[in-house]
C-alpha positions in Angstrom: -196.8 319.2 -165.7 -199.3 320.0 -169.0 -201.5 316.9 -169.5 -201.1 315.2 -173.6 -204.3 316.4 -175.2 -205.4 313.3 -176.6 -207.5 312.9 -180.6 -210.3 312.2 -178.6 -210.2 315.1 -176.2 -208.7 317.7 -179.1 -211.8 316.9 -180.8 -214.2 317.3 -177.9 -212.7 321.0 -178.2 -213.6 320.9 -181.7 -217.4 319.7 -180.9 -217.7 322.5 -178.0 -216.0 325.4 -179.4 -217.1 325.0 -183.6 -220.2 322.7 -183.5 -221.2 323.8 -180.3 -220.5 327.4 -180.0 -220.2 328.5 -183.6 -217.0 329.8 -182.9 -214.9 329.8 -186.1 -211.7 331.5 -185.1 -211.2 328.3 -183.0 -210.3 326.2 -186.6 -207.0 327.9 -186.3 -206.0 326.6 -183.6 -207.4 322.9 -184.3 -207.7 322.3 -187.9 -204.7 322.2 -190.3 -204.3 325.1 -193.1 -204.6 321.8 -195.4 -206.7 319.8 -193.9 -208.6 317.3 -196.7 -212.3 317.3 -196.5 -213.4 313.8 -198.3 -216.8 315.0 -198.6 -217.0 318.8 -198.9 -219.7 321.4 -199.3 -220.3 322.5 -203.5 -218.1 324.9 -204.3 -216.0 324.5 -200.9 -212.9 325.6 -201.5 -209.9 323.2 -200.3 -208.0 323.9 -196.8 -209.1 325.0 -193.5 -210.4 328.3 -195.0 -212.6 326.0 -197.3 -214.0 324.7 -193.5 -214.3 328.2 -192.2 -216.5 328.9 -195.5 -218.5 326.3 -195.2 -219.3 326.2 -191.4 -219.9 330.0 -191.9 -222.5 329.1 -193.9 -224.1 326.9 -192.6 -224.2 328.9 -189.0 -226.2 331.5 -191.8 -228.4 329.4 -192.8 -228.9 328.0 -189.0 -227.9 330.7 -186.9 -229.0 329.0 -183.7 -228.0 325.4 -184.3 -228.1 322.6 -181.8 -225.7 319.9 -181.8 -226.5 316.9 -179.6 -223.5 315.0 -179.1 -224.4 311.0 -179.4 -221.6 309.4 -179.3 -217.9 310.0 -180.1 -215.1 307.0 -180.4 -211.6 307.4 -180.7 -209.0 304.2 -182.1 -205.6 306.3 -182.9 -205.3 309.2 -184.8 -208.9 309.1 -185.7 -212.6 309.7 -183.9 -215.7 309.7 -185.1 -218.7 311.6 -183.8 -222.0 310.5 -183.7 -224.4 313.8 -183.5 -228.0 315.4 -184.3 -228.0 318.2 -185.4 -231.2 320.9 -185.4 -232.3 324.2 -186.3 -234.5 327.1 -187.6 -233.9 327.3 -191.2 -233.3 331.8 -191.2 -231.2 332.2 -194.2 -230.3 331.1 -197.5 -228.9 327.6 -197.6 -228.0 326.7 -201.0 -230.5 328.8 -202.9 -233.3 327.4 -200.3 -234.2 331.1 -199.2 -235.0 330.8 -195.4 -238.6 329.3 -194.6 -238.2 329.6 -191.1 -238.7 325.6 -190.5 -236.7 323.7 -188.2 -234.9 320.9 -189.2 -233.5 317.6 -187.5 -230.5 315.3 -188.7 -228.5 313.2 -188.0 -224.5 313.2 -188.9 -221.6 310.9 -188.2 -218.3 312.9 -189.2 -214.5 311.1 -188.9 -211.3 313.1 -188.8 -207.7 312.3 -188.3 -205.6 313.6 -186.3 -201.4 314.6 -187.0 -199.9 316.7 -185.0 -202.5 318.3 -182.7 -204.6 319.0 -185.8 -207.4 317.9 -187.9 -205.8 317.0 -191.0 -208.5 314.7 -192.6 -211.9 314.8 -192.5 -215.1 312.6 -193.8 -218.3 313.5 -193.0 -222.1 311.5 -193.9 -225.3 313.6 -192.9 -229.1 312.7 -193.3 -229.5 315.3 -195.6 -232.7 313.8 -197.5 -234.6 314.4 -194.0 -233.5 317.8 -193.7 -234.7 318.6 -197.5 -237.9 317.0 -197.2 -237.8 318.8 -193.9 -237.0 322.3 -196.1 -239.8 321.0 -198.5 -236.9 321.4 -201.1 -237.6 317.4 -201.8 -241.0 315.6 -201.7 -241.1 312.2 -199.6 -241.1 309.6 -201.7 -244.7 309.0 -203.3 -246.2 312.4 -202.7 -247.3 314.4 -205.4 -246.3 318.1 -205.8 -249.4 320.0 -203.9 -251.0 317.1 -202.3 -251.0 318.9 -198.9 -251.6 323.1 -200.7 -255.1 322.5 -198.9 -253.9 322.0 -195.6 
């Protein structure tokens, strides 16, 4: 007798196979073709080929990312992941060209389940620290150059 994959355990898959391993072709299987992203990438396109877009470039951008898994909760249909998430900054990342720094975050993400599939997703990531980590953004009160001598 097949066990009931449960949210919480068809997201675990998610974690290991997408965040973990970077493996794309595994959204097929676990995201639906119209999944809604409530807070997308710019320019991400809607769907699950809007998430393959934007999870492909971000594995650009951090080829060898590491995803340290924190937490995850499950009530329902929906689980929420707690994660932080690191890596060497090697390619373009929204017109940051690679500087080769690496980066640390943090990242709580929701989705909801129907079906066996993602169908809705929320996500809310640090991503102040990782600028300021890009030097794309100055921490607040230092001046442009302030550290050129260093």
């Amino acid at each position: 007798m097949a066990t009931r994959e449960t949210p919480r355990t068809q997201y675990q898959r998610f974690i290991d196979e997408v965040l973990v391993r970077g493996n794309l072709t595994a959204l097929d299987e676990l995201v639906a073709s119209d999944v809604v992203s409530h807070s997308p990438f710019p320019g991400q396109t809607p769907g699950r080929e809007g998430f393959k877009q934007a999870f492909a470039q971000f594995r650009a951008a951090f080829p060898e990312l590491q995803v340290t898994v924190r937490d995850v909760l499950a009530d329902g249909a929906k689980v929420v992941g707690y994660f932080t998430v690191s890596g060497e900054h090697r390619g373009e990342f929204f017109g940051i060209p690679a500087t080769g720094k690496t980066v640390s975050y943090d990242e709580i993400a929701i989705v909801r389940f129907q079906d066996g599939l993602i169908v809705e997703h929320w996500s809310v990531a640090d991503s102040l620290s990782m600028l300021q980590e890009l030097g794309a953004v100055l921490p607040a009160g230092e001046q442009p150059g302030a550290n050129a001598a260093q």
